[in-house]
C-alpha positions in Angstrom: 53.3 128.4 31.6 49.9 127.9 30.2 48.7 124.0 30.1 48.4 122.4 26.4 44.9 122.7 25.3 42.4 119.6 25.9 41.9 117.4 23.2 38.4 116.9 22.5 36.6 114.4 19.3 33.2 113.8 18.8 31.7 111.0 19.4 30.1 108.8 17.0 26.9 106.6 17.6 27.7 104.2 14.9 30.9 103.8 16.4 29.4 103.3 19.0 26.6 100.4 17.8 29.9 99.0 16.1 31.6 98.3 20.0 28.5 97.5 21.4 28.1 94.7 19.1 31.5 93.0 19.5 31.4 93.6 23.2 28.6 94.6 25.8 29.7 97.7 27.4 32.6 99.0 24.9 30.3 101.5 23.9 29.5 103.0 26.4 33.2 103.3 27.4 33.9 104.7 23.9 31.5 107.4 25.3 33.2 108.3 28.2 30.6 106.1 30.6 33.1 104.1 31.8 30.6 103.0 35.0 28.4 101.8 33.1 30.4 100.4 30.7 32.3 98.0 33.8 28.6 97.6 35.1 27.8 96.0 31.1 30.7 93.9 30.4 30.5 92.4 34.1 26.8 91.6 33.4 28.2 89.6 30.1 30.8 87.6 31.9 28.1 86.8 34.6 25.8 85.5 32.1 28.4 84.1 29.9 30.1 82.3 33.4 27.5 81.7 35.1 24.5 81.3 33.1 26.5 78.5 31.2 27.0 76.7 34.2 23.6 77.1 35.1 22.5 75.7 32.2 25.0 72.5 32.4 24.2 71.7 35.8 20.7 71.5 34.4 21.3 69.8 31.4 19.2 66.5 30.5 16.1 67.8 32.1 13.1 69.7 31.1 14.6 72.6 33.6 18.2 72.4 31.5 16.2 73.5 28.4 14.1 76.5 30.2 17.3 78.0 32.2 19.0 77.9 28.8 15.6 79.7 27.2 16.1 82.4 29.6 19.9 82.0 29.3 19.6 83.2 25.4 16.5 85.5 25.9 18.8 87.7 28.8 21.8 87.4 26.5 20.0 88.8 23.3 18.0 91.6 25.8 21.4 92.6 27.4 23.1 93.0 24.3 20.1 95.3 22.8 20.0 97.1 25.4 23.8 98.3 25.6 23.6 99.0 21.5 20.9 101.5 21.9 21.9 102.8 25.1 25.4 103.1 23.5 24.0 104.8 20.6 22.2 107.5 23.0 24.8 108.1 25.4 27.1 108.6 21.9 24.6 111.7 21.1 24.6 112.9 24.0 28.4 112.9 24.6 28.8 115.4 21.2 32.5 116.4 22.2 34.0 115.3 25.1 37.5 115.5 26.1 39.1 112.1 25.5 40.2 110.2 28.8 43.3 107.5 29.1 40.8 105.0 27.9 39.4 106.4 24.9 42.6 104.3 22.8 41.6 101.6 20.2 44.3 99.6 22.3 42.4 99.9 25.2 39.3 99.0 23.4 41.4 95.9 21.9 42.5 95.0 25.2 39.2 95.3 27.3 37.9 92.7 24.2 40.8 90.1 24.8 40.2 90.6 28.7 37.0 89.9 28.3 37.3 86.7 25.6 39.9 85.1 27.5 37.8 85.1 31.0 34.7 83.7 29.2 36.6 81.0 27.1 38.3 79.7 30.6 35.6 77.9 31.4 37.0 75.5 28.6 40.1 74.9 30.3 38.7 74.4 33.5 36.8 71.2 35.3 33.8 73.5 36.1 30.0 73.0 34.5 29.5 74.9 31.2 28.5 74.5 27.9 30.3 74.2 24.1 28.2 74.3 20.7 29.2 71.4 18.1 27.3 71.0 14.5 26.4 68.2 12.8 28.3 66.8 9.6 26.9 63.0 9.1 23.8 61.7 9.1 24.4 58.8 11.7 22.4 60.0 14.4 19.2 60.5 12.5 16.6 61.0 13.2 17.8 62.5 16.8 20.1 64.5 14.8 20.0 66.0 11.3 22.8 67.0 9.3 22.8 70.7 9.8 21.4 70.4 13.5 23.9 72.8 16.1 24.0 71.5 19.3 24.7 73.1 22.3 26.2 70.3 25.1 26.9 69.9 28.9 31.0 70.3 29.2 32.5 67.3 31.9 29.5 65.9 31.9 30.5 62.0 32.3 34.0 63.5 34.6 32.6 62.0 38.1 30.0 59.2 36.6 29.3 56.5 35.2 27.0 57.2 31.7 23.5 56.0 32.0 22.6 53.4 28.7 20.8 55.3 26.3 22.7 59.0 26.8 24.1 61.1 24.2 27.8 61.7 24.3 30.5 63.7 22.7 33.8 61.7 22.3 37.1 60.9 20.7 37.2 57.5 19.3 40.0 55.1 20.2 43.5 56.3 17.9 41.8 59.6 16.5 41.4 62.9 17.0 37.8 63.4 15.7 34.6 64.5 17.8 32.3 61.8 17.3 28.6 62.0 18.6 26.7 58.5 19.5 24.2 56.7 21.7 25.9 55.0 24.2 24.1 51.7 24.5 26.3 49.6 26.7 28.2 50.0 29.9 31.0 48.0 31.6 30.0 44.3 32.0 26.9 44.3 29.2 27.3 41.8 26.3 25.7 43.6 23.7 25.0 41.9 20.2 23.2 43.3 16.8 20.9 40.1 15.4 19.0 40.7 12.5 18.4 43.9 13.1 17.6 43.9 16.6 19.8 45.2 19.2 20.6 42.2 22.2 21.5 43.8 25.6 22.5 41.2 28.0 21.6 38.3 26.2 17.8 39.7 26.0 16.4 41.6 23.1 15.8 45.2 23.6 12.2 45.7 22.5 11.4 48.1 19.1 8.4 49.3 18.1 7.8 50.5 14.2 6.5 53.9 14.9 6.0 54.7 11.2 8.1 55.7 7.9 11.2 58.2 7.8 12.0 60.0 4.7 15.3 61.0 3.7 15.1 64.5 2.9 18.7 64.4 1.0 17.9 61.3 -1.2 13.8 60.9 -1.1 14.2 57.3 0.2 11.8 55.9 2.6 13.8 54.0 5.7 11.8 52.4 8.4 11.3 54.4 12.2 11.2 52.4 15.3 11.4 53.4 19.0 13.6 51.3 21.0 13.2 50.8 24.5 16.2 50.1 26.8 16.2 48.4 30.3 15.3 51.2 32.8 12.7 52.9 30.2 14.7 55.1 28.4 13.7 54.9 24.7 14.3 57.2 21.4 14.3 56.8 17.9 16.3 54.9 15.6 16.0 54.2 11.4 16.5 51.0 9.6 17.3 50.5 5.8 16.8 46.5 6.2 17.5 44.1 8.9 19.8 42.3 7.0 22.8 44.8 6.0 26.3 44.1 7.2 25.6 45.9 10.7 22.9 44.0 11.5 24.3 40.8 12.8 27.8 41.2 14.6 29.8 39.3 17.1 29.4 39.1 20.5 30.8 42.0 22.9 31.4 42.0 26.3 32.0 45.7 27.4 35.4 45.8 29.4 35.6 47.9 32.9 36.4 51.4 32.1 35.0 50.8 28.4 31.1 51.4 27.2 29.7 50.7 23.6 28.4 53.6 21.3 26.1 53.3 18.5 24.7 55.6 15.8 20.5 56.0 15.9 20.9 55.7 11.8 21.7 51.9 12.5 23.0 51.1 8.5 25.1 54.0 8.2 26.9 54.7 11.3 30.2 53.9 12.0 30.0 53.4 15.6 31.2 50.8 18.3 30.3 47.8 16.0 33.8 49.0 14.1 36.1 50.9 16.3 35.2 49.1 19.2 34.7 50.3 22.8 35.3 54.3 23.5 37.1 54.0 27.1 35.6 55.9 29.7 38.3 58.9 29.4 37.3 59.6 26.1 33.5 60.8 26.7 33.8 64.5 26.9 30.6 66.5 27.0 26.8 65.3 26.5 24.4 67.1 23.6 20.4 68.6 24.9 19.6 70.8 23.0 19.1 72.2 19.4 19.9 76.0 19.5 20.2 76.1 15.3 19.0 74.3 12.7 18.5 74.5 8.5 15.2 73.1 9.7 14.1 75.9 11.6 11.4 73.7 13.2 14.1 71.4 15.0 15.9 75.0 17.0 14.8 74.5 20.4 14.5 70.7 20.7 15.7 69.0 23.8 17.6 65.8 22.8 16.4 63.1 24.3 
């Protein structure tokens, strides 16, 4: 009995770019390459894995922002160099008898293989890094409406936050990410007079650094840098120093507790309404801008 003949297709570079584009790899194992194309997509997961947790480890320091520099660069050179060599190994293929995995299942399936392993990392209490954007203006002029973040996943999970960090949290009662300054930790008594900020009864010294321009509205709010005890400082804007934020009550941060506020002082709803964010509820910590409408701001390290 003769055996059935071969099948055999041609193989299409486009095809080919198309694969290589969704997943490092698929490509070449559209081509029949399947070596390399194992050798590709493990290269991904490494960087995707690894270089993410690299990066977090890192995060917060000048070193946090250059690892995650060469984080992107490798990404974007790796995934260039599987679309052209994709797109080669495609024309040189012409027709090749189709293996088991030449099937747009299998293609499917390497894709979900692949997704699922990368997006563990969120599931798991191991260093990496998740992108939010930014929808208010209440941490101007740190961050802008329109700013992307990439931040440090766990990042407060086996510390206490340092006054003056960044942090991604769920208020008390909701559900939605909020991004503040935390200002106060457990046992500060923290107070807003007149505009100034009190931290342990003594007031935190600002400086007026100059004039901030609303780029939405055209309105002209007033910049200071404020200092906190220990010498970590930043930016913060001020409408007046008499609007309803800027004289409060007395807090006294409980234990497990710390006190956020927004760097846009009169537009921010921040601790001074919902009250303390419990320590359970800080989830990862912003440091760097990877996109922004003001393409001057990608890159920033947020301080």
């Amino acid at each position: 009995m003769e055996n059935p003949p071969v099948k055999k297709k041609n193989r299409n570079p486009l095809l080919a770019a198309l694969l290589s584009v969704l997943l490092p790899g698929l490509g070449q194992l559209y081509s029949g390459r399947w070596c390399r194309a194992l050798t590709l997509i493990a290269l991904a997961l490494i960087l995707s894995i690894g270089g993410r947790a690299l990066v977090a480890v890192q995060a917060g320091s000048a070193a946090g922002v250059y690892s995650y520099a060469v984080l992107v660069v490798s990404a974007v050179l790796l995934w260039v160099f599987a679309l052209v060599d994709a797109i080669i190994a495609a024309r040189r293929a012409g027709r090749i008898a189709l293996a088991a995995y030449n099937r747009w299942y299998v293609y499917i399936g390497v894709m979900a293989v692949s997704g699922s392993i990368a997006v563990l990392t969120d599931f798991l209490p191991i260093p990496s890094t998740r992108s939010y954007s930014m929808p208010s203006s209440s941490m101007r002029p740190t961050l802008e409406v329109g700013d992307y973040v990439d931040a440090a996943t766990h990042a407060f999970a086996d510390r206490l936050p340092e006054r003056g960090e960044i942090a991604v949290f769920k208020r008390p009662g909701g559900d939605e990410d909020y991004v503040k300054r935390i200002i106060a930790v457990p046992g500060d008594r923290v107070q807003m007079r007149g505009g100034t900020l009190y931290l342990n009864d003594a007031p935190v010294p600002r400086e007026r650094v100059g004039d901030y321009r609303l780029p939405d509205r055209g309105e002209t709010l007033m910049l200071y840098r404020e200092t906190l005890p220990g010498g970590r400082n930043y930016q913060i804007i001020e409408m007046s120093d008499d609007g309803p934020l800027d004289n409060t009550a007395l807090f006294i941060v409980p234990a497990g507790s710390v006190f956020v506020l927004g760097d846009n002082r009169d537009n921010s709803s921040d601790s001074r309404s919902f009250g303390f964010v419990p320590l359970d509820n800080l989830k990862d910590r912003p440091f760097v801008i990877w996109w922004s409408t003001d393409r001057s701001r990608i890159g920033m390290s947020i301080q």
